[in-house]
N, C-alpha and C positions, 0 to 999 in steps of 0.2 A: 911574345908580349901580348898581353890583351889588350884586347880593343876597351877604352877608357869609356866611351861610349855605353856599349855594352854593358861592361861594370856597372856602370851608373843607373843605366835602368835595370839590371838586376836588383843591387841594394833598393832601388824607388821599389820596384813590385815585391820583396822584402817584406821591407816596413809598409807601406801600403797591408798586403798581406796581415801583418805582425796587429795595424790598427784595425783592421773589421776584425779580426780575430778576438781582439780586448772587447771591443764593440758587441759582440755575440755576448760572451760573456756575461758584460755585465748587465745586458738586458736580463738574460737569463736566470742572473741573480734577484733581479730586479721584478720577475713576471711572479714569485711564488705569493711574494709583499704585496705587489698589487693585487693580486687574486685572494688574498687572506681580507682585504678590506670588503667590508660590508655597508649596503645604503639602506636603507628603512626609510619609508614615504609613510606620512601620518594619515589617519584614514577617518579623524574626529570621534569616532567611539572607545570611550576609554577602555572596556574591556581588551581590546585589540589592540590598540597603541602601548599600554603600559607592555603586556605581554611581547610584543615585539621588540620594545627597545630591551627589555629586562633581557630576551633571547639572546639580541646582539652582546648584551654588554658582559653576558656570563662568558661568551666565548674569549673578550677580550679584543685590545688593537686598533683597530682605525675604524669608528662609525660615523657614516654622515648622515644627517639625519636630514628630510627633504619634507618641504610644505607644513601643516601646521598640524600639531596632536593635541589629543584632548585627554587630559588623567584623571578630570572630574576631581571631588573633594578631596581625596582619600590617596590616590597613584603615587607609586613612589618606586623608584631604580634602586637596586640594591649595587654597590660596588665595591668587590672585593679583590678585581685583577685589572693590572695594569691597561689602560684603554686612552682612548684618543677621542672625545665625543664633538665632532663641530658637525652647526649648520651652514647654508648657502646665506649667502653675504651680498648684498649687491657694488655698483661699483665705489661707493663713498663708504663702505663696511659696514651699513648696518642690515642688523642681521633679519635675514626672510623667514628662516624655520622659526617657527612660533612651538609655544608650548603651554597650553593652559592650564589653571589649575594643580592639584599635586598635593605633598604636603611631605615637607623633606623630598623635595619631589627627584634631587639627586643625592645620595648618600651614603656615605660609606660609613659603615654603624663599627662601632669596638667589639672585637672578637668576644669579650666576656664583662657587659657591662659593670661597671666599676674596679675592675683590675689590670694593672698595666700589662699591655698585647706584649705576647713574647717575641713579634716576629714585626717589622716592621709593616705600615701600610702598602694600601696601593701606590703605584704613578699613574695622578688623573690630569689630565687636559683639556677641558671646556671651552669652544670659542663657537662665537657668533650664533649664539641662542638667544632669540627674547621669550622670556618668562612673564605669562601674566595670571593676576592671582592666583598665585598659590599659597598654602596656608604656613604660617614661620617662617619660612622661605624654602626658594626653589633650591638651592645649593649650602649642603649643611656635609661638613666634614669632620668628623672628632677622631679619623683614623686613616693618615694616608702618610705616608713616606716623600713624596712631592705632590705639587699642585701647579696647577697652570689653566689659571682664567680669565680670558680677554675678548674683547670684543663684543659682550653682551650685554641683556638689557633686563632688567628687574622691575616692574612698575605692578602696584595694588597687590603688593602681599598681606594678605587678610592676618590680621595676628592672633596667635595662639596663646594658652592658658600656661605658663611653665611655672611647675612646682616652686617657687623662691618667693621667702617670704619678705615681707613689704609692707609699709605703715596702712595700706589698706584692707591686706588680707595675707592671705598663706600663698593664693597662685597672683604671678605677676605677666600680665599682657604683653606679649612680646613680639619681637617683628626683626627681621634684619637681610639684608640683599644678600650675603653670604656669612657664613661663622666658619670659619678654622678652629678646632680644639673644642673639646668636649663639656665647654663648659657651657652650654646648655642641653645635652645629650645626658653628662654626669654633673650634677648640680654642685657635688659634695663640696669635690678638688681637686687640684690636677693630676693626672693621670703620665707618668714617667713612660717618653719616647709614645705618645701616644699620638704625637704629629711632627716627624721632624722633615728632614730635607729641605729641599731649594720651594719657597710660596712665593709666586707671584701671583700679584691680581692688579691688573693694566687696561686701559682704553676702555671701562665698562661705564654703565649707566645705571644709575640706582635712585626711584624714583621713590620715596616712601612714606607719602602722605599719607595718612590715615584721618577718621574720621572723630579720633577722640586723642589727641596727641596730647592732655595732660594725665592723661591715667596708661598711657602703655610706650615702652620701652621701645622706642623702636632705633635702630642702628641700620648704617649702610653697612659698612664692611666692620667687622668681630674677627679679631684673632688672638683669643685669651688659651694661658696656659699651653703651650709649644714646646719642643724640647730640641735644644744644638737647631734653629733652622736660622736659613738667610730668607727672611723676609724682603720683598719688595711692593708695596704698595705706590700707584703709580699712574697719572693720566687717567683716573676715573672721575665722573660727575654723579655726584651725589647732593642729590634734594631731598628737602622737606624731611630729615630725620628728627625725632622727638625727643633722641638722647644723644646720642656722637655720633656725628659722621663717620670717624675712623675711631677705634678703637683697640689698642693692641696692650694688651697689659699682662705682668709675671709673663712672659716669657725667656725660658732658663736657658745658660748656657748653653752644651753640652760636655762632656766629660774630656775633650780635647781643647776645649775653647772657642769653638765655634758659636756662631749667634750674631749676627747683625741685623737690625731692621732698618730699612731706609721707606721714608713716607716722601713722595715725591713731586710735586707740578700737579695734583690736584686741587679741584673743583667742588666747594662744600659750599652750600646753603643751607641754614637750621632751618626749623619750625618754627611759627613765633612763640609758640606755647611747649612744654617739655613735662614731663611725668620728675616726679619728686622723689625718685631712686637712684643710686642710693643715698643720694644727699639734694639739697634743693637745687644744686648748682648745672644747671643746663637750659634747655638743649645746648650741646655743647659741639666744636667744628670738629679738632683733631684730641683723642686724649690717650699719651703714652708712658711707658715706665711700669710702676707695681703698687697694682693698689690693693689687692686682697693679703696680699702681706708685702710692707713696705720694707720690709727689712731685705728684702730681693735686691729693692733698688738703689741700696748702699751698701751691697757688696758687690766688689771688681770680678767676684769669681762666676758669679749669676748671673750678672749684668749683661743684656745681650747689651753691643754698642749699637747705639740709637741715631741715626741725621734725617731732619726734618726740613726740607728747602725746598722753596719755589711753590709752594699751596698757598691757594686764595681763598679765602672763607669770610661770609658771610655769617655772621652771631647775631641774630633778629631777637633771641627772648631777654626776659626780664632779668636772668641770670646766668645769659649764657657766660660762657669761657673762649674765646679763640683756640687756643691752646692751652691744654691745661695737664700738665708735666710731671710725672713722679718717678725720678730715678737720676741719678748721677750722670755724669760723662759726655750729656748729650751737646751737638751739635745743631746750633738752627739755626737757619741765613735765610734769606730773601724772602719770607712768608710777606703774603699781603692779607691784612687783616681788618674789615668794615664791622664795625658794634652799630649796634642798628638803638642805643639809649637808654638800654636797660639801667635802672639803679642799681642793680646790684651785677651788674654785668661788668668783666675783666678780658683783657686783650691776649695776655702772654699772663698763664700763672705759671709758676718756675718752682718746686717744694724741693727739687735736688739740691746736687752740688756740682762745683766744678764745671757747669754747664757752660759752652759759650756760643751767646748768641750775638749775630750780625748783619746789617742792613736787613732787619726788621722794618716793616711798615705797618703801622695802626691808624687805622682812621675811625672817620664817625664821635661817635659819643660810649663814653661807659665810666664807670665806677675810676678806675685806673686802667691805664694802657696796661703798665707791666705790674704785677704784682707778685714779689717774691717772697716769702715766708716756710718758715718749717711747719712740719705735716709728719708725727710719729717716725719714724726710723728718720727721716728726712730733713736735714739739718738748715738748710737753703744758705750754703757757705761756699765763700771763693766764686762766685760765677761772674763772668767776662758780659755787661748789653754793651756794644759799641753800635753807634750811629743808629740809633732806631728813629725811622721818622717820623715823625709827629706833627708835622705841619698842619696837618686835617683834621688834628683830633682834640677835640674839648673833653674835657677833665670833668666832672662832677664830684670829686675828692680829692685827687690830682694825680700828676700824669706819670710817677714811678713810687711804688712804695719795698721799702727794703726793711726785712723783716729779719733776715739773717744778720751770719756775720764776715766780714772782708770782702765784702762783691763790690764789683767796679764798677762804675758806669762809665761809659767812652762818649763823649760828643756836645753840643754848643746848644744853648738855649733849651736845658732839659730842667725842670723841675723834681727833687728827690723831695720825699718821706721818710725821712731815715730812722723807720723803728728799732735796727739793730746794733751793732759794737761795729766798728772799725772799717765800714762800709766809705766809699769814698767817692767822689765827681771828679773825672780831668776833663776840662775844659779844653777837647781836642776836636778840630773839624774833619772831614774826612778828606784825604789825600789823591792823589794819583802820583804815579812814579814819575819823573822826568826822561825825556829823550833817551833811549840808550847812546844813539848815533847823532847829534846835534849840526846843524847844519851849515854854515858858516863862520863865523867868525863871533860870535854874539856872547860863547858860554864863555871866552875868556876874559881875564881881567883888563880893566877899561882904567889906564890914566886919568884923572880928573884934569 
């Protein structure tokens, strides 16, 4: 018989054994991956800095980029393979590597300008970069397969001339903290699978004052024309835009029904002044759905699904929008919404259908809180406002006007404009559930 003993510290040195063995391993595994990643230190002369990072980034994978580069007017990354680009972050995340100037100064351009890529884009990565003046911005994407960028900073991007024309000329002044989709790369139209997969853009800073905000276009975050992607927009601050804050418009299914966007717990403050493209109606906070063809936005098969919740905006001009809405299906809850007086300024415009919105908050002053009407393909029918608050908020026309037809409104001392058919008020306050598990004796019936 063996000794039990023995046994026992055989199986320990064993598995002992059995664990540094794994341990080697996966170090082993692990040392090719770290030694494949690359750091690049900024050296302030752009001839050298552009050349370096563009070095790194041909090769691909994990670049960290260290202290501050200078690209001068003109510098710009081309990227065409899957990579990883972050800087050093201090301990609250914001970010140390600086990067100045540029012009598209990160970009992954379309294999064959105005024809759709055969092959999808890159997988790109961007964290904790601050960008300052560069020109149309630092981060411009009209061809990648996924995107992932967080924790950066975009302030005084100088604006560029882009061919589209405009009640003042042929070229329109433009500006924006990042673009997704080609639609200012390719001016025409959208361009099939020429940005799909998973977009995230989270935790950034987007400062974008300018110094002529009624004549140029400026945006935080642009993500027009996309194809099958899950959009998330998400815990960014965005200032002083001159056209919309956020921006996500015609973005297509895809061929299996994929497409979701969610705009999320953002941070928007307008301009107080706004450029007069393509309509007078801005600066504006969030605006989503299809506006270069509405007919996107009232079909179920195009229709990416849309949920808008938990964003605070700020609408300072004459005509801004808080929200302002083109497409069916959508879902929006808890927005907190301040009009800063405009007359011609609106809180929630709404042009879809079937939308339903809840525990909305409008304050301040404007035109009307909610304004819902149709808009070409866009019917403004069937849509759900339950409990929108309006405590705060003075009317200057009044405080919901209904331009469609069968929408509801949900909740207690609200004022309608009922421009359309079969529109209706229920005089209903908002609830809470009762006890599941009640505590004594109280919930049952009481003898008089």
């Amino acid at each position: 018989m063996k000794n039990p003993d023995k046994t026992g510290n055989f199986m320990l040195m064993k598995s002992t054994t059995r664990t540094f063995l794994l341990i080697c391993a996966v170090l082993l595994l692990t040392l090719p991956a770290m030694a494949d990643d690359i750091t690049v230190v900024g050296t302030g002369q752009p001839s050298q800095d552009v050349a370096n990072v563009q070095t790194a980034v041909e090769k691909g994978g994990n670049i960290l980029l260290k202290g501050t580069f200078n690209f001068g007017p003109e510098g710009r990354v081309i990227i065409r393979k899957n990579v990883r680009i972050k800087g050093e972050a201090d301990s609250i995340g914001e970010p140390l590597t600086t990067i100045t100037g540029g012009f598209w100064t990160f970009y992954s351009p379309l294999p064959v300008k105005g024809a759709p890529p055969a092959n999808k884009g890159p997988i790109v990565a961007i964290e904790a970069l601050r960008f300052d003046g560069a020109k149309g911005t630092p981060l411009h994407f009209p061809h990648v397969g996924g995107l992932d960028v967080r924790g950066c900073t975009v302030m005084d991007v100088i604006p560029q001339s882009v061919d589209i024309e405009w009640s003042d000329g042929d070229t329109l002044p433009f500006q924006a903290g990042i673009i997704v989709g080609n639609r200012i790369d390719y001016t025409k139209e959208a361009l099939k699978r020429a940005v799909t997969g998973t977009i995230r853009i989270e935790d950034n800073r987007f400062y974008m004052e300018n110094n002529r905000p009624h004549a140029t276009a400026g945006y935080g975050v642009l993500v027009d024309w996309t194809w099958g992607t899950e959009i998330t927009i998400s815990q960014n601050i965005i200032n002083r835009s001159s056209r919309n804050g956020i921006e996500v418009l015609d973005n297509i299914r895809g061929d299996k029904g994929e497409g979701t966007i969610e705009i999320s717990d953002n941070r928007i403050v307008t301009d107080d002044e706004g450029i007069n493209y393509p309509n007078k109606y801005g600066p504006n906070g969030i605006v989503a759905g299809w506006f270069f063809n509405t007919s996107g936005g009232a079909d179920f098969v195009r229709n990416s699904r849309i949920g808008i919740s938990g964003n605070r905006i700020e609408a300072r001009g004459e005509a801004s929008t808080g929200l302002l809405l083109y497409a069916n299906d959508m879902v929006v809850t808890c927005n907190d919404i301040i009009m800063a007086g405009g007359t011609n300024a609106r809180g929630i415009v709404q042009t879809g259908s079937r939308g339903f919105f809840a525990n909305n908050r409008v304050r301040g002053e404007a035109r009307y809180a909610i304004f819902c009407y149709p808009f070409e393909a866009l019917a403004a029918t069937a849509n759900t406002f339950a409990w929108t608050e309006l405590n705060n908020f003075t009317a200057i026309k009044g405080q919901i006007l209904l331009g469609g037809t069968v929408n509801l409104v949900v909740g207690t001392d609200v004022a309608i404009n009922d421009k359309g058919k079969g529109n209706r008020l229920v005089n209903t306050p908002s609830c809470a559930l009762p006890e599941i598990d009640p505590e004594g004796d109280t919930w049952e019936p009481v003898d008089d």
